[in-house]
LUMTIGU-593326 format. One record per residue (C-alpha): chain; residue number from 0; y, x, z. Coordinates in pm, 1 decimal, m for minus. Each point is the difference from the previous one (the first is absolute). Example, Ala and Ser with C-alpha at 12.3 -4.5 7.8 and 13.67 -1.06 7.14 Angstrom:
BEGIN
{site 'A' 0 {m450.0 1230.0 780.0}}
{site 'A' 1 {344.0 137.0 m66.0}}
# end
This chain:
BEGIN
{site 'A' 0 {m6255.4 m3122.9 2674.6}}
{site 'A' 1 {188.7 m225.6 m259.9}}
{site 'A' 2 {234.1 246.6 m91.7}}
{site 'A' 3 {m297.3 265.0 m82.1}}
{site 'A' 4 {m145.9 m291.1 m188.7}}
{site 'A' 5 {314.9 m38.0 m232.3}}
{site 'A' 6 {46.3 364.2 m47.1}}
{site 'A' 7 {m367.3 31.0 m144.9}}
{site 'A' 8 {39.1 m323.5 m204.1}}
{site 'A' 9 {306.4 105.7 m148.0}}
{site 'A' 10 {m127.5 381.5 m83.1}}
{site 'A' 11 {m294.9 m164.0 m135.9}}
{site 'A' 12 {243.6 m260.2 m206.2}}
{site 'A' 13 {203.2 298.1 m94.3}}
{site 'A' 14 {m321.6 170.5 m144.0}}
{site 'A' 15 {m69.7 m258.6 m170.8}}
{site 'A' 16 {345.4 m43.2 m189.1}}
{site 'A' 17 {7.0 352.1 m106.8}}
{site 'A' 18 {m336.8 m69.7 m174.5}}
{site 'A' 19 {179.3 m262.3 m191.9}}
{site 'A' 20 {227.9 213.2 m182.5}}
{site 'A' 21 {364.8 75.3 117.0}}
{site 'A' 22 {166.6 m363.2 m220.8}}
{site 'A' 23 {m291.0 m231.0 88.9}}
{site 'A' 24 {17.4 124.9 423.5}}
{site 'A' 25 {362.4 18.5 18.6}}
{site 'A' 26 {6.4 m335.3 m117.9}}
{site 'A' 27 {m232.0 m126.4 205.9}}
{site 'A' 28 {121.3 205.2 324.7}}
{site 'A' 29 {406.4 m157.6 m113.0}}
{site 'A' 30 {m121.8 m295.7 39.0}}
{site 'A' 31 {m162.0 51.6 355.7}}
{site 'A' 32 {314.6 150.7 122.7}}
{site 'A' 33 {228.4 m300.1 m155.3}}
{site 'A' 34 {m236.0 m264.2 129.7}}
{site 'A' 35 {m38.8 150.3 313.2}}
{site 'A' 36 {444.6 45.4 42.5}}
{site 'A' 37 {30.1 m361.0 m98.2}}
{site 'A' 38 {m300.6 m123.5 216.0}}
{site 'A' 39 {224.5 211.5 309.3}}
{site 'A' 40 {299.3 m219.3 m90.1}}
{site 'A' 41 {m106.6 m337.3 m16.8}}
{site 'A' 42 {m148.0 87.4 340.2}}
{site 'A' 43 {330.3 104.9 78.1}}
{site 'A' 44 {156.8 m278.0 m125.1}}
{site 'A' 45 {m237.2 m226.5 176.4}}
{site 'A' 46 {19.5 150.8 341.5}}
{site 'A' 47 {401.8 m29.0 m70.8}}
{site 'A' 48 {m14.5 m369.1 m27.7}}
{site 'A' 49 {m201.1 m113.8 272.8}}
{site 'A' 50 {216.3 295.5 242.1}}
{site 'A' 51 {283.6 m189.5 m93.9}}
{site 'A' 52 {m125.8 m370.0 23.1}}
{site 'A' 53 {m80.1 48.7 357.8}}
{site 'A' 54 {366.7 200.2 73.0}}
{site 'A' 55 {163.9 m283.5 m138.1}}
{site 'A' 56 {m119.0 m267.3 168.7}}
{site 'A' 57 {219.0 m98.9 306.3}}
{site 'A' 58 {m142.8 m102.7 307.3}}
{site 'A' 59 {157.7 m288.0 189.6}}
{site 'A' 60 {170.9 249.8 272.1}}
{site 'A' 61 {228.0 156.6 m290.9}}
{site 'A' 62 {48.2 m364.9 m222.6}}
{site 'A' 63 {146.5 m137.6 364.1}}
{site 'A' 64 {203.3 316.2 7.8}}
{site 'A' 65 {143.6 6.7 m290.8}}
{site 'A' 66 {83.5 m396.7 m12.6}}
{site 'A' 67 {164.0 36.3 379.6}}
{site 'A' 68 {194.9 324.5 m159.5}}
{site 'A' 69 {89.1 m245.2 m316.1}}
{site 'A' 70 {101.4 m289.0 273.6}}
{site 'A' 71 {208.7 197.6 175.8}}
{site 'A' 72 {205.4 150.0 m242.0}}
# end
């Protein structure tokens, strides 16, 4: 149901643009595009940072591990 939603606000967005003349709507529908691309990759870039806060941490299993592999040698 969302996606038919979308499709039928963007057809109806897309209408609208071409009533705006081809500089004025291609302007406008750039700047969707770019603002949606960068929007995608600080999502990105947020979902990379928290994915890789919680795979660095070390629990205390592998910290005694590694300290009895560093004791040893």
């Amino acid at each position: 149901m969302y996606l038919l939603l979308s499709i039928i606000l963007g057809a109806i967005l897309g209408c609208i643009l071409l009533m705006m003349g081809p500089l004025v709507g291609g302007i406008i529908a750039f700047g969707i595009v770019v603002g949606c691309i960068f929007r995608g990759l600080f999502l990105l870039n947020d979902i990379h940072k928290k994915i890789s806060n919680k795979l660095l941490k070390e629990d205390k299993v592998q910290k005694a591990y590694k300290e009895y592999l560093q004791e040893t040698r």
